[in-house]
N, C-alpha and C positions, 0 to 999 in steps of 0.2 A: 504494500500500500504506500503510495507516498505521500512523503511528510507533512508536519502540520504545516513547514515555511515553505512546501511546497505549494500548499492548499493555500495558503495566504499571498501567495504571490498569482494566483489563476482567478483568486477574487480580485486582489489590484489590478488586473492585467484587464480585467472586463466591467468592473466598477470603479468608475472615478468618484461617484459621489460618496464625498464625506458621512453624511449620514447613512446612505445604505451599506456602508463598511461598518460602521458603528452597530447596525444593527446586526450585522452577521456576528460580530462580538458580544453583543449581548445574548442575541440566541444561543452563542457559544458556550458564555458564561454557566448559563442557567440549564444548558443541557449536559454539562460537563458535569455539577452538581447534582442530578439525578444520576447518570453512571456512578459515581462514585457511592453514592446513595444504594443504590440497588446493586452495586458490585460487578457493573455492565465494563464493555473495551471501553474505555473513556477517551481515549486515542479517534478510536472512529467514532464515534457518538457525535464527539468536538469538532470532527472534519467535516462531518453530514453537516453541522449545525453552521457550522463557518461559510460553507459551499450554497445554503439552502436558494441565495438569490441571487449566486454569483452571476447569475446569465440575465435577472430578471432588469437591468438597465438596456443592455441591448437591446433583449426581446420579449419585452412587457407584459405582451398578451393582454391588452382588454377588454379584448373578444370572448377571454378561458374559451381557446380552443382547446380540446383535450393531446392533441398531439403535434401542435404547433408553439412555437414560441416558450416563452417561460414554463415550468420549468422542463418541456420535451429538450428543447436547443440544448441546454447545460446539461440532459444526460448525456446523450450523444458524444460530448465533450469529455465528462468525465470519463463514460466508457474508452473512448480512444486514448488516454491518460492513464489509464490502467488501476480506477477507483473501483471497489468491490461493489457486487451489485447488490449487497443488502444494505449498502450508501445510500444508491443509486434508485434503489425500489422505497427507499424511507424520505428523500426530496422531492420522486416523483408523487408521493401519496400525499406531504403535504400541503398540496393542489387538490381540493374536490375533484375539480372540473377534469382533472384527467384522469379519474376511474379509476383510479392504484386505490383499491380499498386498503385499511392502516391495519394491521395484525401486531406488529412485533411490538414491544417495549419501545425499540428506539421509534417507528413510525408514529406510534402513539403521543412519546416524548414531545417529538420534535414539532407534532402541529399544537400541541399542548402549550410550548413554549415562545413562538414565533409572534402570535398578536397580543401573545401578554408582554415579551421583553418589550415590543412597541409602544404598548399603552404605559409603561411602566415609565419608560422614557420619558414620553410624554409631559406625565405627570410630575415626572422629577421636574423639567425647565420652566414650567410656569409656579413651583414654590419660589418660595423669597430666597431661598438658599442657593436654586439652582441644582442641588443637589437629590441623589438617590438615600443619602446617607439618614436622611431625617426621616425620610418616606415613610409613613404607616399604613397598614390594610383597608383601612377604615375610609382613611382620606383617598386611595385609590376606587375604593367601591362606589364614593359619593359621587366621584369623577364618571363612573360606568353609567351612572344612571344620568348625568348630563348630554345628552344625545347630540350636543353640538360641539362636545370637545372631544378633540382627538377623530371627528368621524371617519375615518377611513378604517380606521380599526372596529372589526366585529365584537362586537360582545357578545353573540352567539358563539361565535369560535370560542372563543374566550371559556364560555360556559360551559359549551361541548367538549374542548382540549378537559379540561378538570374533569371533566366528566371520563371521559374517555381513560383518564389514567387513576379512574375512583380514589380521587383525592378530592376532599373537602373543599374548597372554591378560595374560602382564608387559605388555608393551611398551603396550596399551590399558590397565591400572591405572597403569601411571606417567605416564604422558599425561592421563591423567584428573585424577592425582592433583598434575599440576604445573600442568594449568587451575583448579582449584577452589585452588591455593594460589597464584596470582595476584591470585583473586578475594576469598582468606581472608576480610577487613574485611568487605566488603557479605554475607559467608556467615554469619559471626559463629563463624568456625571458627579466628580467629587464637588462642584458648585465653588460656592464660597467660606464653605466649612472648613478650610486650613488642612496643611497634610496632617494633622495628628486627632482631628476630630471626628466621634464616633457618635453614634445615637446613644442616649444614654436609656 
């Protein structure tokens, strides 16, 4: 399988945008945290999670054609790079629209993780802090039910990802939200909380 700075350099190479880098990091974050959680490869779990939208600036897909553009194009890719296809089958599924129904742990994970590290984002840049660090579950729930912030992001997924990995709907944002503030620095979600400042 190649490596993780192999993987990071085939997201660079196809996403310029600063924030869709970011968020391949935090998907990363939070799906690296459940492998280790659950005793899963944490190596591939991390690379699926890193890869998930590497294609998705190119070829967007607004259509969700099922086997065109996003994420079809970036299997393709990966397969001729020589990514395993239980990667390859857990990027493609999650995508509804491309009919890869989710089975394994990691497919489950990864759609599980993908519109919450967003929403979680989110939510970190419009506190006063700026940061993930202060972030609580509470103040992210209030946020779900405001249907004009953040809308690009599903709260169905949202609801469905917890669901799907029979975790409690808290217990998956605070989990989430204590991967992504492990990872704050490389997120650029430490805010204005100082580098030694922690939630208390």
């Amino acid at each position: 399988m190649p490596s993780r700075e192999d993987a990071w350099n085939l997201l660079c190479e196809y996403t310029q945008s600063e924030s869709l880098r970011k968020h391949a990091l935090a998907v990363e974050a939070c799906v690296r945290a459940y492998a280790r959680k659950q005793g899963a490869d944490e190596a591939l779990w991390g690379i699926a999670a890193l890869l998930h939208d590497f294609d998705y600036e190119r070829w967007p897909n607004q259509e969700h054609h099922p086997t065109q553009g996003h994420p079809s194009e970036g299997s393709g890719i990966l397969r001729e790079r020589g990514y395993p296809e239980e990667m390859i089958r857990a990027i493609l599924s999650h995508a509804d629209y491309t009919n890869v129904a989710r089975q394994s742990a990691l497919e489950h994970t990864l759609f599980a993780c993908d519109e919450l590290a967003g929403f979680l984002t989110a939510c970190a840049y419009v506190r006063p802090s700026k940061s993930i660090l202060d972030l609580e579950v509470s103040s992210v729930k209030k946020r779900m039910k405001d249907k004009a912030f953040a809308r690009g992001v599903s709260r169905e997924d949202v609801l469905k990802g917890a669901e799907e990995l029979g975790v409690a709907l808290d217990e998956h944002i605070a989990f989430c939200i204590q991967a992504m503030r492990d990872a704050a620095d490389s997120l650029g979600l430490r805010g204005n909380m100082g580098a030694h400042a922690a939630p208390s």
